[in-house]
N, C-alpha and C positions, 0 to 999 in steps of 0.2 A: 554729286555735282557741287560744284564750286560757287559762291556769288560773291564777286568782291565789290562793297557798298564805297564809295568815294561823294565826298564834300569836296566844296570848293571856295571859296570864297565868301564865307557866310560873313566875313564882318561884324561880330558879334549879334547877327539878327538871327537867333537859337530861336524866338516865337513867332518869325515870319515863316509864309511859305506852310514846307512838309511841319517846320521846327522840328527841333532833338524829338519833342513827345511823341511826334508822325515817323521818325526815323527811326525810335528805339521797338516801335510799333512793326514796323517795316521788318526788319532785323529780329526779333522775335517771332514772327510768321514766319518766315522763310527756318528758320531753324528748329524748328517743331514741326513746319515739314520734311524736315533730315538732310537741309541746305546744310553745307559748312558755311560760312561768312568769314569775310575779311573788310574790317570797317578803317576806310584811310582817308586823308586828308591834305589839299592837292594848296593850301596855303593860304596869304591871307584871311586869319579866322580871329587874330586877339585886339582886333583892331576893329572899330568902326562904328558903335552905338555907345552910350553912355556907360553902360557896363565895362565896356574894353576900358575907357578912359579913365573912369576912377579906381579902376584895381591895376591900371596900368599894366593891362594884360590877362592878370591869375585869374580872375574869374572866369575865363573861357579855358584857361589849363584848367584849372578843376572840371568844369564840365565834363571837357572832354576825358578826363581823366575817369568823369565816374560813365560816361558813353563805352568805355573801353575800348580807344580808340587802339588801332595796331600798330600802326605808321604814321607820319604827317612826314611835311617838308615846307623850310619857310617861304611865302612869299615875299613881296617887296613891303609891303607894312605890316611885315612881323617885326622890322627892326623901326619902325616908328617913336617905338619906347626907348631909343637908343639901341648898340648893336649888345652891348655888356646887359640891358636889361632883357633883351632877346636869349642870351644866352643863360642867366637866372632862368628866367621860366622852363625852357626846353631841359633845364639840369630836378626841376619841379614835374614835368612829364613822366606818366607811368608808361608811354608809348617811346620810341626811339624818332628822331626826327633823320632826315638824311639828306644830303645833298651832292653829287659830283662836280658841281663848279665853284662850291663856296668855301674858298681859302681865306687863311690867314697867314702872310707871310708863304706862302708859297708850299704850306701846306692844310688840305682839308679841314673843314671844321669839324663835321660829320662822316660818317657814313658815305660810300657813294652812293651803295644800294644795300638790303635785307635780303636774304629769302625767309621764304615763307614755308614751310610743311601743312600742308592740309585734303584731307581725303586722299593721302598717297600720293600727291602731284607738290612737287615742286615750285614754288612761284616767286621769280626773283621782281623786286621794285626797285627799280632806280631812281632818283631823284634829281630834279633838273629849276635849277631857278632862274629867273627872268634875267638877265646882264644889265638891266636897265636899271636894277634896284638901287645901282652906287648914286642915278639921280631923282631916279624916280621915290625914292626916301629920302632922309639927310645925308648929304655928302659928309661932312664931319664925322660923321657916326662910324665911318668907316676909315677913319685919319687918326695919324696918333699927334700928340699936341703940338708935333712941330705941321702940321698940316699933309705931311706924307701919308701915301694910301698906304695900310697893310691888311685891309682885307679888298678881295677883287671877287669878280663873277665869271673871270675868262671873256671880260666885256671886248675883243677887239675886234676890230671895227668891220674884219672878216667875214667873220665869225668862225671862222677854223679851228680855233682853242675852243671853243665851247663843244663843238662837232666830234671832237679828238677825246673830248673829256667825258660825253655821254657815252661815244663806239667803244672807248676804253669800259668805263663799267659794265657794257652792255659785253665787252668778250671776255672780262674776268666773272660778272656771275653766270654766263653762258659754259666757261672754264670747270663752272661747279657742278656741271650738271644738272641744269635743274630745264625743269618741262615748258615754260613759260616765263616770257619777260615783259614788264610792264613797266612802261615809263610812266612817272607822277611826274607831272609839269607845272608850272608855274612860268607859262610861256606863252601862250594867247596867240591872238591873229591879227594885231595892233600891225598896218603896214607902217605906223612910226617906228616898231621894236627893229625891223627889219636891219640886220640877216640874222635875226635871233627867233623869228616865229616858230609857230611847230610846222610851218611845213618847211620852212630852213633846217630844222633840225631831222624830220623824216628823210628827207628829198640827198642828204647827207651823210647819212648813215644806214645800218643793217643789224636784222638781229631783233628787235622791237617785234614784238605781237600787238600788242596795243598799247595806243600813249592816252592817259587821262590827263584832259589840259585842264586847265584856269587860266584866271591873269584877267580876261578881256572878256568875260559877265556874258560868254556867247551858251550858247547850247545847240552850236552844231555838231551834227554825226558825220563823218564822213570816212572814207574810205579810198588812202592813195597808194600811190607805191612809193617803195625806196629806193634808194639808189642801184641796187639791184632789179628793182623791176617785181619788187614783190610786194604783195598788198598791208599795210597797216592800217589797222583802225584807229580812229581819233576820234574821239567823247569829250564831251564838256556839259557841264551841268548849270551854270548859271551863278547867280548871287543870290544871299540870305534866304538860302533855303527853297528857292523856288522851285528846284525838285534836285532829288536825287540821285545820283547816277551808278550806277550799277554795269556790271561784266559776268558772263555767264560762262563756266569753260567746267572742262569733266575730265 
């Protein structure tokens, strides 16, 4: 059996909550009982207690770095530090960060999606960030000095580009084969984000097994359908640690 452990939002609050020391706890049990583990990271993490701010960041890559994280994806105050010092850190990551909506100039920053190999199952993760981050961060950050945007989220105002951009990666690692897809979101249930939420983006699309959100500090479970008529799960774990969220598949 498989357990893939996912954060969310911790804001630099590593000794609130479960903390990394109840997490690496967590993640040690299950693995000595002959769990494989997969530990990721759903955004929003280098940012938000005194720690994020005077290392501008690196102290929360390092953690995570020594957590052995697998995956992450940024949220909207990952580029808090600027978008260029966001890009420093994630190049500092011993994990791969990934996103399908996060251009520059008209192409990807990252990754859309990874798979993953573990206990003989394939597991593809996509990456999906919020479209809101061009305001909901600094706008500049994302402007070059004549004030033109050249990084974007697929923010329009549809939201059909962002919908095209997740169904896209979700039928090329679906293309590879693999057993399992799992969306990391940095999407939430904010009716301001709207038509950007996760159920904009289920309700839209096909192909998704489960979406682990963030973004909007909820910890709801639920369970809808997509556009097809077939059931996905949605998981959200909360902020600074307040627990852990995890997925169980074999």
């Amino acid at each position: 059996d498989i357990v893939i452990l996912y954060t969310s939002d911790i804001h630099c609050g590593v000794d609130q909550g479960f903390g990394f020391v109840g997490l690496q706890q967590i993640r040690d049990s299950l693995e000595k009982k002959g769990f494989t583990t997969i530990l990721v990271d759903n955004g929003d993490a280098i940012q938000g207690e005194v720690m994020g701010t005077v290392t501008n960041g690196a102290a929360m890559i390092e953690l995570m770095n020594a957590m052995k994280y697998d995956i992450a994806i940024p949220g909207n105050h990952e580029f808090d530090y600027s978008t260029e010092r966001f890009l420093e850190l994630a190049k500092q990551a011993d994990f791969p960060y990934i996103s399908c909506n996060f251009n520059k100039e008209g192409e990807l920053v990252f990754p859309p999606y990874i798979i993953k190999e573990a206990a003989g199952k394939r597991i593809a993760f996509v990456g999906v960030t919020t479209p809101v981050t061009v305001t909901a961060s600094t706008p500049k950050y994302f402007q070059d000095k004549d004030g033109n945007y050249v990084y974007d989220f697929k923010q329009d105002v549809t939201g059909e580009e962002l919908y095209e951009a997740v169904q896209k990666a979700v039928d090329d690692a679906r293309a590879e084969g693999v057993d399992y897809v799992y969306v990391m979101g940095h999407i939430g249930m904010e009716e301001s984000t709207s038509p950007w939420t996760y159920v904009d983006v289920i309700s839209h699309t096909n192909g998704i097994d489960v979406f682990l959100d963030g973004h909007s500090h909820d910890t709801e479970q639920v369970i809808m359908k997509n556009k097809d008529g077939e059931d996905v799960v949605r998981t959200a774990c909360g902020t600074k640690m307040q627990a852990i969220g995890y997925s169980m598949t074999s």
